[in-house]
C-alpha positions as CSV (number, residue, x, y, z in Angstrom):
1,X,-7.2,162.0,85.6
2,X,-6.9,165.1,87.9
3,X,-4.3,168.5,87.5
4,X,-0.9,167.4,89.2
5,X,-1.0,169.3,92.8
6,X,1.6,169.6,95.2
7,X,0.3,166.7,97.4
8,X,1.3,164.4,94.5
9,X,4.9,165.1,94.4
10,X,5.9,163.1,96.8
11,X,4.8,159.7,94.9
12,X,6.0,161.4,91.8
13,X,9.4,161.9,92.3
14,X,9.6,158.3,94.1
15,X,8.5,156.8,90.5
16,X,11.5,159.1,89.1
17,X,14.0,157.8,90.7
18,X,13.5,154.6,88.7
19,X,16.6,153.9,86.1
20,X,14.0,152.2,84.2
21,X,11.4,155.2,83.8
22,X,14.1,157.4,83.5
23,X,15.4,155.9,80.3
24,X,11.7,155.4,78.7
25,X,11.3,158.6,79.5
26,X,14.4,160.5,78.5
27,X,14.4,161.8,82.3
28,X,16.9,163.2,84.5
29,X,16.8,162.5,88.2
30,X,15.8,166.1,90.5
31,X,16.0,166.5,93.8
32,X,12.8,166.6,95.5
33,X,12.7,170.6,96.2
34,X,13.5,170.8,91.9
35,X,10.6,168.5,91.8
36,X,8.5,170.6,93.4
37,X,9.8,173.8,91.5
38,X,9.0,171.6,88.2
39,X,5.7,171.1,89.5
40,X,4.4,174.3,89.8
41,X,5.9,175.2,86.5
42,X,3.4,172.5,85.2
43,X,0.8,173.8,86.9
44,X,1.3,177.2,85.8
45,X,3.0,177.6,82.1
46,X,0.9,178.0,79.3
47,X,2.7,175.6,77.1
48,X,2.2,173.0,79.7
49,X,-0.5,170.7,80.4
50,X,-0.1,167.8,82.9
51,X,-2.7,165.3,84.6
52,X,-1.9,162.5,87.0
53,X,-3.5,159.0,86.2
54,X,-5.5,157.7,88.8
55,X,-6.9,154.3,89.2
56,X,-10.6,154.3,88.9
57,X,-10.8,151.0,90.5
58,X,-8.7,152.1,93.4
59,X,-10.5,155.7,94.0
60,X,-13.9,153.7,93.8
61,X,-12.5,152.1,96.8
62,X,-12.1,155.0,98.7
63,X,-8.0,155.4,98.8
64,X,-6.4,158.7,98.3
65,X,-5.7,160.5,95.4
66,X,-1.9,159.5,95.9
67,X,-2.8,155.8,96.1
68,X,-4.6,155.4,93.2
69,X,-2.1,157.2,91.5
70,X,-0.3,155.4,88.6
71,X,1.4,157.5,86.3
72,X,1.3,161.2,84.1
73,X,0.4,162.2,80.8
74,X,1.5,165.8,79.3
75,X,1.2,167.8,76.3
76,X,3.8,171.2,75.8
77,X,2.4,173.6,73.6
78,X,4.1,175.0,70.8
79,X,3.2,177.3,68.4
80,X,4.9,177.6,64.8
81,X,3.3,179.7,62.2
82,X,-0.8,179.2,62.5
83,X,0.3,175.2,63.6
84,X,-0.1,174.9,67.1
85,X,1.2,171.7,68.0
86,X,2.0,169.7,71.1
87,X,4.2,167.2,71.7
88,X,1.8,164.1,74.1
89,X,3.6,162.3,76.4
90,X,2.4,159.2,78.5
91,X,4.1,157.5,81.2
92,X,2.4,154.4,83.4
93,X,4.8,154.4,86.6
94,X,3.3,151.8,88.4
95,X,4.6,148.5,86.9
96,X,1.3,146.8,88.1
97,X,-0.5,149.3,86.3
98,X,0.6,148.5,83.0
99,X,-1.3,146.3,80.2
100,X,-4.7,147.4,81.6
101,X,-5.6,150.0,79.0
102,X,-4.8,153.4,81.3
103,X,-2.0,154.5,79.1
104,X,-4.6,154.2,76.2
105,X,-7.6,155.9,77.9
106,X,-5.1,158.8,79.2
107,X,-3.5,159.7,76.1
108,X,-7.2,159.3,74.4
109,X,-8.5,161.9,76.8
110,X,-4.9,163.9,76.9
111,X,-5.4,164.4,73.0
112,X,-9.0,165.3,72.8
113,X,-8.3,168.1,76.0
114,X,-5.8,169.2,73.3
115,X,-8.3,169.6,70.3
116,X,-11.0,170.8,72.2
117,X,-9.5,173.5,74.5
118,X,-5.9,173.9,73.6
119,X,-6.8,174.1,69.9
120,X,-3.7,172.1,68.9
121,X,-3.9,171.1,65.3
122,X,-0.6,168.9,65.2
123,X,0.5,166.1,67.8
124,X,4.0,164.6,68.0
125,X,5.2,162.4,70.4
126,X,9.1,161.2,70.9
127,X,9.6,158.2,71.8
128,X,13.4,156.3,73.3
129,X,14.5,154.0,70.7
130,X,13.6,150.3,72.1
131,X,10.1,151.5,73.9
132,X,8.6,149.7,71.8
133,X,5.0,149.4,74.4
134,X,5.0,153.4,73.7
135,X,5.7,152.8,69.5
136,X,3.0,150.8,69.4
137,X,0.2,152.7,71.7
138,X,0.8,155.6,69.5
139,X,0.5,154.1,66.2
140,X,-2.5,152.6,67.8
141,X,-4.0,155.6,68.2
142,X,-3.6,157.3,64.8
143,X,0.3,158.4,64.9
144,X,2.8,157.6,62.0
145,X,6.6,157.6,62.1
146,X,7.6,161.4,60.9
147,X,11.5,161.2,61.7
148,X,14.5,159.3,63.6
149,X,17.6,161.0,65.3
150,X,20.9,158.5,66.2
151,X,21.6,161.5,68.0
152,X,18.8,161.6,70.7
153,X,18.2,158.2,70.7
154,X,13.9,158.5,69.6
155,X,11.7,158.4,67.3
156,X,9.1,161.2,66.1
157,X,5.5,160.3,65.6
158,X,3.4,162.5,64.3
159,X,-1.0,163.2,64.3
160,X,-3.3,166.0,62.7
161,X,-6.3,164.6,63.7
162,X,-8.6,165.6,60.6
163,X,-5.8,163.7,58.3
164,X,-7.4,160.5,60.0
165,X,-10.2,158.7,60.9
166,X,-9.2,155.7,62.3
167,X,-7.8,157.9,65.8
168,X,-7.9,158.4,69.7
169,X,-10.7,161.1,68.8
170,X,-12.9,158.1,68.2
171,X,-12.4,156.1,70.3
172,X,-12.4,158.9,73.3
173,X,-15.9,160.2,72.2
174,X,-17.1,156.3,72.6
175,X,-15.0,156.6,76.3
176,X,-16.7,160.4,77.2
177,X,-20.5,159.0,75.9
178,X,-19.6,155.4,78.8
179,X,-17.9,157.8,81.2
180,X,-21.2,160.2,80.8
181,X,-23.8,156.9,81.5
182,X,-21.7,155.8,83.8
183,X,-21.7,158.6,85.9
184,X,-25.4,159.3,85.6
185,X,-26.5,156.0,86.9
């Protein structure tokens, strides 16, 4: 995963003209100068925090960053009270891309950035009713229906990591101690 630059726009707002990821993801279609505008609002709130998914496999290959790119995962900070929570978000654009566990490592890594150095103590995520790939990743890692709204269209998960031990954070520590090796060899 990398920070979402500039140079990645481009790609990024291809993938969003999609009517398919647009419903997933609850998206509206921007021009590609709004795009733009959007990304530097990621890169630069507080209460954002946006990576690009890259394709190890690819970039051990030697393409570009934009080629090996095949989707985005995001957390937006909120703070209620002495809860700060942060609503996760995952999107694989890259149709190819999908079933091969990057969604699963992402959102792993996305949620353990958020413990460790965004001190979130809550996660939620909202998922379109019918996405049901997305229902299950996050019940997988640890979330549990909190609410439903007819209105909207989704469903709210929520996740306080300490209330459960079967979560991403585990499985992400087993990822960081591979990644680690991995690297050092």
């Amino acid at each position: 995963m990398v920070p979402y630059h500039q140079n990645h726009v481009d790609k990024y707002h291809q993938w969003m003209k999609s009517q398919e990821l647009q419903e997933l993801t609850g998206s509206e279609p921007l021009t590609l100068d709004e795009e733009y505008e959007m990304q530097l609002s990621w890169r630069d709130d507080e209460d954002k925090c946006t990576f690009i998914i890259l394709d190890k496999e690819r970039v051990n290959e030697g393409l570009s960053e934009v080629e090996c790119m095949v989707g985005d995962t995001n957390l937006f900070i909120q703070q209620d009270d002495d809860v700060k929570t942060a609503e996760a978000e995952i999107m694989i654009a890259e149709s190819s891309a999908r079933g091969k566990g990057f969604g699963e490592q992402a959102l792993s890594l996305m949620l353990l950035y958020g413990i460790k150095n965004l001190s979130v103590i809550k996660f939620i995520a909202k998922i379109k009713f019918g996405n049901i790939v997305s229902e299950k990743l996050f019940k997988k890692l640890g979330f549990s229906e909190e609410s439903r709204s007819e209105v909207f269209g989704e469903t709210t998960f929520s996740w306080m990591p300490e209330n459960n031990s079967n979560s991403s954070l585990i499985y992400q520590q087993k990822f960081e101690i591979q990644h680690f090796q991995n690297t050092q060899n």
